[in-house]
C-alpha positions as CSV (number, residue, x, y, z in Angstrom):
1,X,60.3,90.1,-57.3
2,X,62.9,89.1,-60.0
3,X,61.6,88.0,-63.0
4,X,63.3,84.5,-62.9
5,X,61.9,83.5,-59.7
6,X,58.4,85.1,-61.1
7,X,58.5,83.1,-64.0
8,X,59.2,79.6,-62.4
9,X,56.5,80.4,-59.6
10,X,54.3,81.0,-63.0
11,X,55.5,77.6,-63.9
12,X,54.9,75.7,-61.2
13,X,51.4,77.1,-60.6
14,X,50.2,76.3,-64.3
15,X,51.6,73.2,-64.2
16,X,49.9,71.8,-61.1
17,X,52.7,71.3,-59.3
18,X,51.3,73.5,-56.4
19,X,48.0,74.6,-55.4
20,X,47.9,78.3,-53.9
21,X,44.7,77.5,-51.8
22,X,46.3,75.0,-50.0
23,X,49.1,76.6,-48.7
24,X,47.6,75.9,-45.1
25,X,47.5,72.3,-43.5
26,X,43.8,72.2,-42.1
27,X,44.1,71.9,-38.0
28,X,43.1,68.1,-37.8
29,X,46.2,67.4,-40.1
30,X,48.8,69.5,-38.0
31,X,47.1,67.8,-34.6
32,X,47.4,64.2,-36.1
33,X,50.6,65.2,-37.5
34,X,52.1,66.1,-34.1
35,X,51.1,63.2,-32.3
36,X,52.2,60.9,-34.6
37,X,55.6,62.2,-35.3
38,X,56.2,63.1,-31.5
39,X,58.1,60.2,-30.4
40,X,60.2,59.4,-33.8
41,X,63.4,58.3,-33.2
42,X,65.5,57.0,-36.0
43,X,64.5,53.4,-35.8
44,X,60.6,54.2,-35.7
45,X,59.7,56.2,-39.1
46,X,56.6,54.5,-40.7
47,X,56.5,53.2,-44.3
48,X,53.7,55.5,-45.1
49,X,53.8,59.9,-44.9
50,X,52.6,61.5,-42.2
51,X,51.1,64.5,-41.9
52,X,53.1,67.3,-41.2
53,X,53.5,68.6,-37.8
54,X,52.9,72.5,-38.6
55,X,51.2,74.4,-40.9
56,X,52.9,74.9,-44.6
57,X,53.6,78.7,-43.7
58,X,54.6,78.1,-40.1
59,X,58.8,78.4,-40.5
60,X,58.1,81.5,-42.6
61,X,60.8,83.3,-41.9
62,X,63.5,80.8,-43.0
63,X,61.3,78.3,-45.4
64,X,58.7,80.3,-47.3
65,X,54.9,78.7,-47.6
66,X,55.2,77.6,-51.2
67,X,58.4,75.8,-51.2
68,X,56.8,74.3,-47.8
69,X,53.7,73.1,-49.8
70,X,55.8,71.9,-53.0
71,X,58.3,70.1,-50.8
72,X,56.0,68.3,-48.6
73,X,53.1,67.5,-50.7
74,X,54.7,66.8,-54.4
75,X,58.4,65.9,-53.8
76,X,57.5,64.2,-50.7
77,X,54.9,62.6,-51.7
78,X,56.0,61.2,-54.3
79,X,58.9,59.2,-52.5
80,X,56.2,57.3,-50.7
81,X,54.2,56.5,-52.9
82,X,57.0,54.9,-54.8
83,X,58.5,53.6,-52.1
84,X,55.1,51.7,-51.4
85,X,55.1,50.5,-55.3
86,X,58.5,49.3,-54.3
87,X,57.6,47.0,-51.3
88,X,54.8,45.2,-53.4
89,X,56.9,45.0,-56.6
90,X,59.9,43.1,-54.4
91,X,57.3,41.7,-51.7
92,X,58.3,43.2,-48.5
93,X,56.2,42.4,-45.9
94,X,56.1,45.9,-43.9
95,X,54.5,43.9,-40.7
96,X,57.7,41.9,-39.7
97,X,60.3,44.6,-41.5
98,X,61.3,48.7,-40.5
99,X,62.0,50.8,-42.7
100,X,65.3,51.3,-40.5
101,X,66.6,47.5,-41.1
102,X,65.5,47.8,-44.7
103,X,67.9,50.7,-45.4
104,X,70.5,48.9,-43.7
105,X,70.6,46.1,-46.4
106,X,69.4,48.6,-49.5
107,X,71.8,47.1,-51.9
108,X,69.9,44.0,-51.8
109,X,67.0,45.9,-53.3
110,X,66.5,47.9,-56.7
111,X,67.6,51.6,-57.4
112,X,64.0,52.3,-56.8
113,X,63.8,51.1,-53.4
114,X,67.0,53.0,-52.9
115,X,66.3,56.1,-53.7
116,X,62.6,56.3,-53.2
117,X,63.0,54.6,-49.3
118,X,65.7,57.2,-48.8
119,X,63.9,60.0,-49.9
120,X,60.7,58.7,-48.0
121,X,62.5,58.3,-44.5
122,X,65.0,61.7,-45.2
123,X,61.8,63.8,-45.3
124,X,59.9,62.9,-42.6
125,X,63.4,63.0,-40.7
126,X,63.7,66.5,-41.6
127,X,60.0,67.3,-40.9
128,X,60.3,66.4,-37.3
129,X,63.7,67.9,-36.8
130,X,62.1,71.5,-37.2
131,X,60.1,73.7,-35.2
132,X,58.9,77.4,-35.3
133,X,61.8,79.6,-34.4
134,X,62.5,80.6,-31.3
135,X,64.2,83.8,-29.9
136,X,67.2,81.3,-28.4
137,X,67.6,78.0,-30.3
138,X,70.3,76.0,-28.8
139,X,71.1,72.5,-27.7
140,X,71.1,71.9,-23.9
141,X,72.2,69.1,-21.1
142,X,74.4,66.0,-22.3
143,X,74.5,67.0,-26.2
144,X,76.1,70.0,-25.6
145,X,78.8,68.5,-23.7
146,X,79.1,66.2,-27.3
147,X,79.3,68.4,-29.3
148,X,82.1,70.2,-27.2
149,X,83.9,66.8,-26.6
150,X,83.8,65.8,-29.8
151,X,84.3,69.4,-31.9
152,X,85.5,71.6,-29.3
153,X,82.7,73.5,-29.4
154,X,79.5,74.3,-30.9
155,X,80.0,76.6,-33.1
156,X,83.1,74.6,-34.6
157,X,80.1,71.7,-35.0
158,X,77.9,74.1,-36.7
159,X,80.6,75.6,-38.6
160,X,81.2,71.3,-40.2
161,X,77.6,70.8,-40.8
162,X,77.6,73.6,-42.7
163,X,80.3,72.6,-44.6
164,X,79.2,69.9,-45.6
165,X,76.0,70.7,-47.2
166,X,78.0,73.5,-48.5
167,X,79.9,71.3,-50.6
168,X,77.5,68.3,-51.3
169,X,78.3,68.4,-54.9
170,X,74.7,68.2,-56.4
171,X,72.0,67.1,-54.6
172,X,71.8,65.8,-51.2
173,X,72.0,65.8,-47.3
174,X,73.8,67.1,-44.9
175,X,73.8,64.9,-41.3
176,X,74.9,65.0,-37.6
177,X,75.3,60.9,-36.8
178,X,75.9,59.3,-33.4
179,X,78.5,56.4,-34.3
180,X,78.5,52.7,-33.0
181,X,81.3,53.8,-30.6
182,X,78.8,56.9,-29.2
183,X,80.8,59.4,-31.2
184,X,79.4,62.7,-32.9
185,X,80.0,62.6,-36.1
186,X,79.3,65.3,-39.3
187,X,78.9,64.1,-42.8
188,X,77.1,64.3,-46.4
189,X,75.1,62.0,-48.3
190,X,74.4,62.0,-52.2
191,X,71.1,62.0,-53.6
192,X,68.8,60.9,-50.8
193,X,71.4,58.1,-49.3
194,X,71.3,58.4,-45.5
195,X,73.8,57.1,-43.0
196,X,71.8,53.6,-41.9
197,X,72.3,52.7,-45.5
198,X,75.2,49.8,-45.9
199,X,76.2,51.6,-49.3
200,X,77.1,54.5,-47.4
201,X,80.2,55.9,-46.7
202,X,78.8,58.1,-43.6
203,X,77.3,55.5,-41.5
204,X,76.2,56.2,-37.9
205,X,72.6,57.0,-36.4
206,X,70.7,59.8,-37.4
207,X,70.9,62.7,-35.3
208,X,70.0,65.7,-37.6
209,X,69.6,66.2,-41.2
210,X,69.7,68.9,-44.0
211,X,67.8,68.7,-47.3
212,X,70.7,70.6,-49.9
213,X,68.3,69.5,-53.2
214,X,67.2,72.8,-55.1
215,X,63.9,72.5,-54.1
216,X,64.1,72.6,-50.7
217,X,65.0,76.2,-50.8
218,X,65.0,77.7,-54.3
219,X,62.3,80.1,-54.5
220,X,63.4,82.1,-51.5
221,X,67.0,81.5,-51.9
222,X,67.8,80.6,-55.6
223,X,71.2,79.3,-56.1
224,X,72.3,81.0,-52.1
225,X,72.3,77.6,-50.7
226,X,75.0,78.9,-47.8
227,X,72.3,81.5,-46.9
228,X,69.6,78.8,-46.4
229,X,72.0,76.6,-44.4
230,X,73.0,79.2,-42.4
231,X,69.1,80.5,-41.4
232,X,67.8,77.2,-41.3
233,X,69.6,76.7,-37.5
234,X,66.7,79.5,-36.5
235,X,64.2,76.6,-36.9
236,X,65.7,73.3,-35.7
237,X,64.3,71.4,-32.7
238,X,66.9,70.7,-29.8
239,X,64.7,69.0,-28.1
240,X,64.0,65.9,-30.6
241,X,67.8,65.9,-31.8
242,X,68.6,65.4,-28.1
243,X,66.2,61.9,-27.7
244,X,67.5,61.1,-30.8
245,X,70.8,61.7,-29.1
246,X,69.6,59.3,-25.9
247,X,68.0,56.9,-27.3
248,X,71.1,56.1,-29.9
């Protein structure tokens, strides 16, 4: 192990950023976690975290345990629990709003609601957009023919998205959108912006998206954010990006 990435694993453990006995979501977490992200689409992401649908060390071979663990339990968490300071501080009454329709008028609200309901709906988007990886990992049926239709093929598709988080100046997200006239569409976001905001300049529905901060891939990769992009397709789920795909 280098001695940089020692030291800031040396870091994060003594400053309680992690906790190495927790690297493994207990079974009644990953079982909840699945059935209540199963049917997400991009209008139906709840206020509040949800558990995560796997265990911290169970995309391994692309996204190691810790960073797992780090991302979902500190970073993550700690965009809900603003975002839920947020909704009392401004009064938004979660029973008659989504958190869909309250991105889509975010500059009505304060940077905090911004970037904290962003950051809270990006991550479980991303959660549910992965699965363990699988010997063939491709899309199938009416996206395919998208993808082909609208970049000429799939490769040339990939070969955008990963373009784009390529060159996210910063931190960010990469996305795959589905636009009001049913186009495929590939684009970045700063920060954690996401395409149903109205201050963004990539607007479409959600089809897939790519966490490019630092922390989502770091310790394994350090400053190789191409090589994390480019194993990360190992571990996305098909199957959800393609009922995002129909229901859009």
């Amino acid at each position: 192990m280098k001695k940089s990435v020692k030291n800031r694993r040396e870091f994060l453990k003594t400053t309680g950023m992690i906790s190495v006995s927790a690297f493994v979501l207990p079974s009644w977490a990953c079982a909840a976690g699945k059935t209540a992200m199963s049917g997400f689409t991009a209008e139906e992401i709840p206020f509040e975290q949800q558990p995560l649908p796997y265990a911290y060390n169970a995309l391994e071979s692309v996204i190691d345990t810790m960073t797992m663990e780090i991302h979902y339990s500190k970073h993550a968490a700690a965009y809900a629990k603003n975002l839920a300071d947020a909704l009392k501080a401004e009064s938004v009454d979660k029973s008659s709003e989504k958190l869909s329709s309250l991105l889509g008028k975010i500059s009505k609200y304060s940077a905090k609601m911004r970037n904290n309901g962003g950051g809270h709906y990006n991550h479980e988007f991303f959660w549910k957009s992965m699965k363990s990886p699988v010997e063939s990992n491709s899309p199938q049926s009416a996206i395919m023919k998208a993808f082909i239709k609208d970049f000429g093929s799939f490769d040339a598709f990939k070969n955008q998205f990963a373009e784009a988080g390529k060159n996210r100046f910063g931190s960010g997200w990469a996305w795959l959108v589905k636009t009001a006239d049913k186009k495929l569409v590939v684009g970045s976001t700063p920060n954690q912006d996401n395409p149903l905001m109205d201050v963004s300049e990539l607007k479409g529905t959600p089809l897939l998206g790519l966490d490019v901060w630092e922390h989502a891939y770091y310790l394994k990769y350090q400053n190789r954010r191409p090589d994390y992009i480019n194993a990360w397709w190992n571990v996305v789920d098909w199957k959800v990006v393609q009922k995002r795909f129909d229901a859009a």
